[in-house]
C-alpha positions as CSV (number, residue, x, y, z in Angstrom):
1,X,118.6,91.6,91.3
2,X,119.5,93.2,94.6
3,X,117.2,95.7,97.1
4,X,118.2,98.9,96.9
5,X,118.2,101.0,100.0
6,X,115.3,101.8,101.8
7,X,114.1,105.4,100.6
8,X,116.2,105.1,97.2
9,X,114.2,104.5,93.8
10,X,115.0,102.5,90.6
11,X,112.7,103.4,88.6
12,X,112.5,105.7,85.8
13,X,109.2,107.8,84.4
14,X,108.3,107.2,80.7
15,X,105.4,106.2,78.7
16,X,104.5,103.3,80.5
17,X,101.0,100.9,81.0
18,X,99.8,98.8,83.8
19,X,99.1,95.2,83.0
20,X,96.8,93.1,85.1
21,X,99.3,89.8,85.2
22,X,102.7,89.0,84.1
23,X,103.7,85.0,83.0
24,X,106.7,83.7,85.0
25,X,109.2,83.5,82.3
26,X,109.5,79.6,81.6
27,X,106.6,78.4,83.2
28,X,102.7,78.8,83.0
29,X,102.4,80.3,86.5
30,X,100.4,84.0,85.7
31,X,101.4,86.8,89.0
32,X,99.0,89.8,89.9
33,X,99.4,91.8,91.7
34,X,98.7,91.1,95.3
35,X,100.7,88.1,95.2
36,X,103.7,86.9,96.6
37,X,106.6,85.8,94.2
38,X,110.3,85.0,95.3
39,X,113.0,87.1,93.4
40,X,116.0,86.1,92.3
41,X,119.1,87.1,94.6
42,X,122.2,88.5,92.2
43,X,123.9,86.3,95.2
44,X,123.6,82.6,94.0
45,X,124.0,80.8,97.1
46,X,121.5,83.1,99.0
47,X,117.8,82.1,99.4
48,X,115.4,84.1,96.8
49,X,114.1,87.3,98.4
50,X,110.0,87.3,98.7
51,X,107.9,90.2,98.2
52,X,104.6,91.3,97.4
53,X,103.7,92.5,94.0
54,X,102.2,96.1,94.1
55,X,102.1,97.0,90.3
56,X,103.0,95.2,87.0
57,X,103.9,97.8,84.5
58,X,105.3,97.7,80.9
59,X,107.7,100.5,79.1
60,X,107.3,101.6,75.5
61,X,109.7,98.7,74.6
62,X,107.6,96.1,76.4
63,X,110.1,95.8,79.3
64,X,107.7,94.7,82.4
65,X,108.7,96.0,85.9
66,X,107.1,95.2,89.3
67,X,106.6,97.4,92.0
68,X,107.2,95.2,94.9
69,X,106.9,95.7,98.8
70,X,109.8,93.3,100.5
71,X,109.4,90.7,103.6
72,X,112.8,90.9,105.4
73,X,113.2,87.8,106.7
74,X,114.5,87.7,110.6
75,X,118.4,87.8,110.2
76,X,118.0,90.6,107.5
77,X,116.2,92.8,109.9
78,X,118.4,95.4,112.5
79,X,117.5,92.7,115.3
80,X,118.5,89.9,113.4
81,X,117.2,86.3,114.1
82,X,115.4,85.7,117.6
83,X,114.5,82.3,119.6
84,X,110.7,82.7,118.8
85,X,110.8,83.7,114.9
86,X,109.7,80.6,113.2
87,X,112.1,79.1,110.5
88,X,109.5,80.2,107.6
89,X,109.1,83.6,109.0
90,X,108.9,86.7,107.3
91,X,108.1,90.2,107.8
92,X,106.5,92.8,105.6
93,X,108.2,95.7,105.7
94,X,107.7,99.8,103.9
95,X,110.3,99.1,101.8
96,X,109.4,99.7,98.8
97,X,111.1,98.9,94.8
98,X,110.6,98.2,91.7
99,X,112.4,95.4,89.5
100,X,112.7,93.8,86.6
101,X,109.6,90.8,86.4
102,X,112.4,88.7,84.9
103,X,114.1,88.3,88.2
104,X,110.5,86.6,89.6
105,X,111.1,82.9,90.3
106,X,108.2,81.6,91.4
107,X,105.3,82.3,93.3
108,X,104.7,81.7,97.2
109,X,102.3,82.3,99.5
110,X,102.8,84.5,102.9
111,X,99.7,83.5,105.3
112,X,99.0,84.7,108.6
113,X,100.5,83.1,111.7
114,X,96.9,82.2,112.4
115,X,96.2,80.3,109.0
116,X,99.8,79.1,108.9
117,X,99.6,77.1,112.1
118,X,95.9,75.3,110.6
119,X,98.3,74.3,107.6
120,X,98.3,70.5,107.7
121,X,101.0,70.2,105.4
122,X,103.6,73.0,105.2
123,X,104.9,72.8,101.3
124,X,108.1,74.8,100.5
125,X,106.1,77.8,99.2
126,X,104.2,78.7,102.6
127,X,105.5,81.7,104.9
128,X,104.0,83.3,107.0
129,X,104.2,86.8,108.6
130,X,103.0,88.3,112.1
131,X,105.0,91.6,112.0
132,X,105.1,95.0,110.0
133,X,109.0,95.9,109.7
134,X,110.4,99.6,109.5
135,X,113.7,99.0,107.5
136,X,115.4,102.4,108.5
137,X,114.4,102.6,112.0
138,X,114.3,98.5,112.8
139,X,111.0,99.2,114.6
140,X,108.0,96.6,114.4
141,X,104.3,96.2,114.1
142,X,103.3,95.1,117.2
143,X,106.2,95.6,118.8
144,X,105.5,92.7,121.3
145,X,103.9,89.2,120.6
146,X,103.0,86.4,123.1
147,X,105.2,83.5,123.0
148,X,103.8,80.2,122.9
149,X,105.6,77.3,123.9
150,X,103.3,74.0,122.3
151,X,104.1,71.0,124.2
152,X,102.4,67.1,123.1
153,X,100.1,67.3,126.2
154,X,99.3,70.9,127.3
155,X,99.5,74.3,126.0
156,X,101.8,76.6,127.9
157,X,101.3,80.5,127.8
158,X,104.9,81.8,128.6
């Protein structure tokens, strides 16, 4: 499984239905959409790709696709990785495909930055996401965000 360029399509129009869940092939977790999954890279030794499942839809043969809307993470994006993006960050950008639900790992969750730092226990699933990404332009939603440096004894607002 790979993205395919912003602005490009993969999918095909035939008879097709939408399906209110799909089964993670191999395992009894159930997707719908709305949820986050991790995609399987056609690059072994690179981290699954996360995205958010915007339709589930079968073919006439009972092939099931996913439309999916991808995070970038911070060294995929035009900037590429700063000091303040946090190691489980990701950002949801308007890129847009749709793949094969076979390629779905697992599921994940993306929570606010907010909810992400009430986590007490961070599990290998949790992301989280404080930026909208345009993946031809490299422009993001904000475009600023306050940096917090957290020190044991004080807060400091740099």
């Amino acid at each position: 499984m790979a993205k395919t360029r912003p602005g490009s399509s993969s999918s095909s129009s035939s008879a097709k239905r939408d399906l209110d869940s799909y089964t993670i092939r191999g395992t009894n977790k159930v997707v719908r959409v709305g949820d986050s999954v991790l995609m399987r890279s056609s690059e072994n030794e690179k981290a699954p790709y996360v995205a958010r499942v915007e339709t589930i839809e079968a073919d006439a043969k009972g092939n099931v696709k996913v439309r999916v809307r991808w995070y970038y993470r911070p060294e995929e994006s035009i900037g590429g990785r700063r000091q303040f993006h946090g190691i489980k960050e990701l950002f949801l950008s308007d890129h847009y495909d749709t793949q094969s639900a076979h390629t779905i790992e697992d599921k994940c969750i993306v929570h606010t930055f907010k909810n992400y730092t009430k986590l007490e226990d961070v599990g290998l699933e949790d992301y989280f996401c404080r930026f909208e990404y345009k993946a031809a332009t490299g422009g993001f939603t904000p475009d600023r965000v306050a940096v917090y440096v957290l020190h044991p004894s004080s807060l400091l607002i740099i």
